[in-house]
C-alpha positions as CSV (number, residue, x, y, z in Angstrom):
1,X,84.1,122.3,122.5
2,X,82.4,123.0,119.3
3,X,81.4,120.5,116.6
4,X,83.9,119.9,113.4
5,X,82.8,122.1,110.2
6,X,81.5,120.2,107.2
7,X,84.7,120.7,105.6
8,X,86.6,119.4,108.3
9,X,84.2,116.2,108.7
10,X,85.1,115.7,104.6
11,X,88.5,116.5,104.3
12,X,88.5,113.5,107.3
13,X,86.5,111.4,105.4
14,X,88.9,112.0,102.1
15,X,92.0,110.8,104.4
16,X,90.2,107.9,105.6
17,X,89.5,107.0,101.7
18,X,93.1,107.3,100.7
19,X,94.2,105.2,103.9
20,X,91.5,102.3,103.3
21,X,92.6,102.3,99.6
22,X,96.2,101.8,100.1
23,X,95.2,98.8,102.8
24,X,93.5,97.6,100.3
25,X,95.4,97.9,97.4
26,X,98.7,95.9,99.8
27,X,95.8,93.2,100.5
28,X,95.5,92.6,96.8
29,X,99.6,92.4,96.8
30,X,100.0,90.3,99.5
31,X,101.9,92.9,101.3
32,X,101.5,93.7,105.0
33,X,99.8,96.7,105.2
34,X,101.2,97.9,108.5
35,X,104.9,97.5,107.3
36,X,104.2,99.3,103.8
37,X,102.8,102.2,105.9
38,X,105.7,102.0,108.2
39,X,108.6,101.9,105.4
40,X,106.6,104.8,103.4
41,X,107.4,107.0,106.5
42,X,110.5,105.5,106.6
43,X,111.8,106.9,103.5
44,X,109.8,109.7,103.0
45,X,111.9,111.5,100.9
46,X,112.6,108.6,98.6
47,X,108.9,108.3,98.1
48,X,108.7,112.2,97.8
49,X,111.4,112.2,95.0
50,X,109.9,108.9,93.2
51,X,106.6,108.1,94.0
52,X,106.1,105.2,91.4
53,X,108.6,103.4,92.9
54,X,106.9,103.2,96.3
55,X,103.7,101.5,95.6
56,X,102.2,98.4,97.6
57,X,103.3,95.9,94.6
58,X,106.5,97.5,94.2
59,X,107.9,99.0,97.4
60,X,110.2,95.7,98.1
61,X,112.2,95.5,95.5
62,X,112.7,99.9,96.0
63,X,113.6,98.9,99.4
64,X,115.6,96.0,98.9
65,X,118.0,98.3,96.1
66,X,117.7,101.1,98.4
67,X,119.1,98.9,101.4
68,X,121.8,97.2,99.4
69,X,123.3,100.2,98.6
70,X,127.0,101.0,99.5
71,X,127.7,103.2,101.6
72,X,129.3,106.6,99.7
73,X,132.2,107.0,102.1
């Protein structure tokens, strides 16, 4: 087994940043941190399409339209 490469070790370290940021940044909002991670996977290509509307303060009231929509049958 050989040791990770420096870029390896700091491309880890960058994902690590971004994931302690975004914990963080729901602490701040008084959102759960867990479920915001959860519901970004969730609806993955809502976030893809419209990022802005997906962010720790905001993502409730994206989920809570997105939920109550009707159902286009």
């Amino acid at each position: 087994m050989s040791l990770p490469s420096v870029t390896e070790i700091l491309n880890g370290a960058q994902v690590g940043d971004l994931f302690m940021s975004l914990i963080h940044t729901c602490q701040l909002c008084n959102a759960n941190s867990f479920d915001y991670l959860i519901e970004l996977q969730r609806h993955a290509q809502e976030l893809a399409a419209r990022p802005t509307e997906w962010m720790p303060w905001n993502y409730r009231e994206t989920l809570a339209r997105t939920v109550n929509l009707p159902d286009p049958a």
